[in-house]
N, C-alpha and C positions, 0 to 999 in steps of 0.2 A: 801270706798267700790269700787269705781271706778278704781281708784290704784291698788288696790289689784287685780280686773279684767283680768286689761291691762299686768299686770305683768303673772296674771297665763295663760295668752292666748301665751304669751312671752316663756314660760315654757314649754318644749317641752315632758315632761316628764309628766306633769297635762293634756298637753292637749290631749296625744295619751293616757292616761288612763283615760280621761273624757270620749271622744269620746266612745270606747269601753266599759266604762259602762254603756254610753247611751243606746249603741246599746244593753245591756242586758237589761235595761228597758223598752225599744221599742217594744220588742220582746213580753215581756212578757204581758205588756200592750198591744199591739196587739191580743196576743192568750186571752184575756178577749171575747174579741169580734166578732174575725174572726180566723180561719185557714180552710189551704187548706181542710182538710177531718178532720171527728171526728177521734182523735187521737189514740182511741182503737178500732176504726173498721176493723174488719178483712174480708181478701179479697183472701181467698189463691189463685183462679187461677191466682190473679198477684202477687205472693209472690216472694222475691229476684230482683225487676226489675230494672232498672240500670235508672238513671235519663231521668228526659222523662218529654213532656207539660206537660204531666197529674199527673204526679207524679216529681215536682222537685230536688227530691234529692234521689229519689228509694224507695224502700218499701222493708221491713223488712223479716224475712222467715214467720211470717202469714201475710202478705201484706199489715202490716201498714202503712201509710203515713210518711216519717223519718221526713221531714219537720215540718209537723203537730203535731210528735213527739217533736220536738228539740224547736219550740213553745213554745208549753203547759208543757215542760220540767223547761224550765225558769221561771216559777212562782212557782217551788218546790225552784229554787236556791234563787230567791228573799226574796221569804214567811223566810225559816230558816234565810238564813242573818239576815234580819232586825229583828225576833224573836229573834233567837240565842243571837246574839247582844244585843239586848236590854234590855235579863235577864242579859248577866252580864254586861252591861254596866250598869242596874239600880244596881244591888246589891251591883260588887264590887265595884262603886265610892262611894254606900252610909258606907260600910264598911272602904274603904281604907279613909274616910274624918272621919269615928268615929276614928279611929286606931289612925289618927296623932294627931288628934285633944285633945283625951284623955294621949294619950301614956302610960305610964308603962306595966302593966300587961294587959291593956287592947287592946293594940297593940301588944303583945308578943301576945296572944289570937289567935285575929284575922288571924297574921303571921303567926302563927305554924299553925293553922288551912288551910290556905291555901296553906302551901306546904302538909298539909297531902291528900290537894283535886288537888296537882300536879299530886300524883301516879295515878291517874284514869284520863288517857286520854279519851277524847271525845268517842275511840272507844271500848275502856274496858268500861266505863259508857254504852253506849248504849246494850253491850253485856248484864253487868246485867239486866240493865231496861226490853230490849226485854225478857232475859230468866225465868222473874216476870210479867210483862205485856203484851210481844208480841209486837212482830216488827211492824211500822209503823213511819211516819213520826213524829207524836209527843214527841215518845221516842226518835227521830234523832235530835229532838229541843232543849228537856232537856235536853239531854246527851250531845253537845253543850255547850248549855247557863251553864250548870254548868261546866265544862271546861271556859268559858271566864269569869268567875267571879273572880277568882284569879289573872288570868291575869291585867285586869281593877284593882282589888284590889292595885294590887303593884304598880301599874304606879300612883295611885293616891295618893297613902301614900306616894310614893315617891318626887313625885312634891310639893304635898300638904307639906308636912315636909321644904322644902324648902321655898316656901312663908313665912309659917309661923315665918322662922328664919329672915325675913324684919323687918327693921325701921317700916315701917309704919302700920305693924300688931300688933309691938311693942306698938305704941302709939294706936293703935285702944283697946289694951288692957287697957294700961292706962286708957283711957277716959271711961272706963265702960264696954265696949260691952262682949257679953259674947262669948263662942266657937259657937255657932251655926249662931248667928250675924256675927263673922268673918270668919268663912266657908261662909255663904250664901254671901256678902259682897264682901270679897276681896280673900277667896282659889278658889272657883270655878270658875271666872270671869279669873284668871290668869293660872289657869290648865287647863283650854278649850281646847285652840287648842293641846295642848298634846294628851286628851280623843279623838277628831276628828280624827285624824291623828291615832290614835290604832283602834278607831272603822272602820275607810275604812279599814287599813290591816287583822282586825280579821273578819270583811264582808269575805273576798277571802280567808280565812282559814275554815270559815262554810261552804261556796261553796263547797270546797273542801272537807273538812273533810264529808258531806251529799251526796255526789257524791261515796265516799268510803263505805261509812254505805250501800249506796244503791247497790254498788258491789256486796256485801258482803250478800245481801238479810234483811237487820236489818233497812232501812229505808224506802221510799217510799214502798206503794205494789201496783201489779197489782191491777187495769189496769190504776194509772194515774201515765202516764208518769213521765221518770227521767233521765237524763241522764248518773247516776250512771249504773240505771238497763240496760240501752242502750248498755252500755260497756259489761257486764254483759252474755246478750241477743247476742253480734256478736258476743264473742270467739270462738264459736263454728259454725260459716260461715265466720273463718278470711282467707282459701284459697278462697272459693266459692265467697265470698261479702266482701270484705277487708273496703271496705269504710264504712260500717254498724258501724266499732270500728272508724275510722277515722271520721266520723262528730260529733257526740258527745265527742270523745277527744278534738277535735278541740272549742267545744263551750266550756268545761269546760278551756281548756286553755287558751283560748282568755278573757272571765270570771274573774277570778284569775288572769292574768296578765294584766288585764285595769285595775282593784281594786287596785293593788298592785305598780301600776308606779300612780296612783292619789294617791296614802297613801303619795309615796315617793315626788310628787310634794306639796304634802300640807305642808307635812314638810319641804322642804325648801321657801315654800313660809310663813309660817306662823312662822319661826322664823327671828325674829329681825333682826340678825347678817348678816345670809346670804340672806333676803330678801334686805339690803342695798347696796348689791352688785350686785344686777339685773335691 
């Protein structure tokens, strides 16, 4: 583990998308606790104000605090991630490890099933869900998570079909063990860092893909911050307050591209091949 440390601190690519996802954690964790002004309180005689002590980053056209906003914004992008995430990092690995593990029709099943839940991107799901439920963050979750289940699904039938074709799962067969013994045993122990390495980059895809919903008016609602809605909320002061669209851009890209350079460091630090050559 130490190794692997020295090596990913070596790694220039892990460590400027570490760093940056810290600072997305920090943030967030921080607005648990403390921000400059309640984040929906409005203030019109200072609405529009251009950064200043009292206001570090300006205030909004009803005099929100952006700061305060950009904050408490960060626990929307957190919260879906690691939800998001998690639905289909639980389903589709527990799918894509029946799939291989079974195969015939029982993996044709699963397969066709998941390209039929290819056609419904994350933003057409949440459209229906909203236009049956009503918009808000949790239709922005599911609609998501069911988007990364297929994903996860494939990478795992994939890997997982590979192992399986090893000597030594061979003889784990041999010696008695049954499919779910050699799933739990030796598939998922060796498709690990694959799963890791999809869950950091499909993190910066929720981020993003929730930032768009919330564009769009179908995820987060008034009045808790988002910095989907943020974008949203400036188009229409982008001569008068140009920066209103510019720091919320800035946080969702900075966001997504520290997720995104850590996806790419983890993979090369967590395969064999080219970890040997660092």
């Amino acid at each position: 583990m130490t190794g692997f440390w020295q090596r990913a601190l070596r790694h220039s690519s892990f460590a400027a998308g570490g760093l940056l996802t810290a600072l997305l954690a920090a943030a967030a964790l921080l607005s648990l606790f403390w921000a400059p002004y309640p984040p929906a309180e409005i203030d019109i005689p200072n609405k529009l104000q251009g950064p200043s002590a009292a206001h570090w980053l300006g205030t909004d056209s009803l005099g929100r605090d952006i700061a305060s906003q950009l904050l408490v914004g960060a626990q929307n992008s957190i919260v879906v991630g690691v939800v998001a995430v998690g639905i289909g990092l639980g389903l589709g690995v527990l799918l894509g490890c029946i799939a291989s593990a079974r195969r015939g029709w029982v993996e044709e099943l699963i397969m066709r099933a998941s390209d039929f839940t290819f056609a419904f991107p994350a933003l057409l799901s949440a459209i229906m869900l909203t236009a049956i439920y009503g918009p808000g963050l949790v239709m922005s979750i599911v609609a998501i998570g069911i988007f990364n289940i297929p994903v996860f699904a494939r990478i795992t039938r994939g890997a997982a079909n590979a192992v399986w074709a090893r000597d030594y799962v061979t003889a784990a067969r041999a010696a008695g063990k049954g499919p779910l013994a050699i799933t739990l045993d030796h598939v998922l122990p060796n498709i690990a860092n694959q799963l890791i390495v999809q869950a950091t980059i499909s993190f910066a895809t929720a981020i993003l893909a929730e930032a768009a919903l919330s564009y769009l008016g179908l995820g987060t609602q008034p009045p808790q911050p988002s910095w989907g809605r943020m974008l949203n909320e400036a188009q229409t002061q982008m001569f008068q307050a140009p920066l209103l669209a510019v720091y919320p851009g800035v946080a969702i890209m900075l966001s997504v591209l520290g997720l995104n350079l850590m996806g790419d460091g983890l993979r090369d630090l967590m395969d064999p091949k080219l970890a040997r050559r660092r």
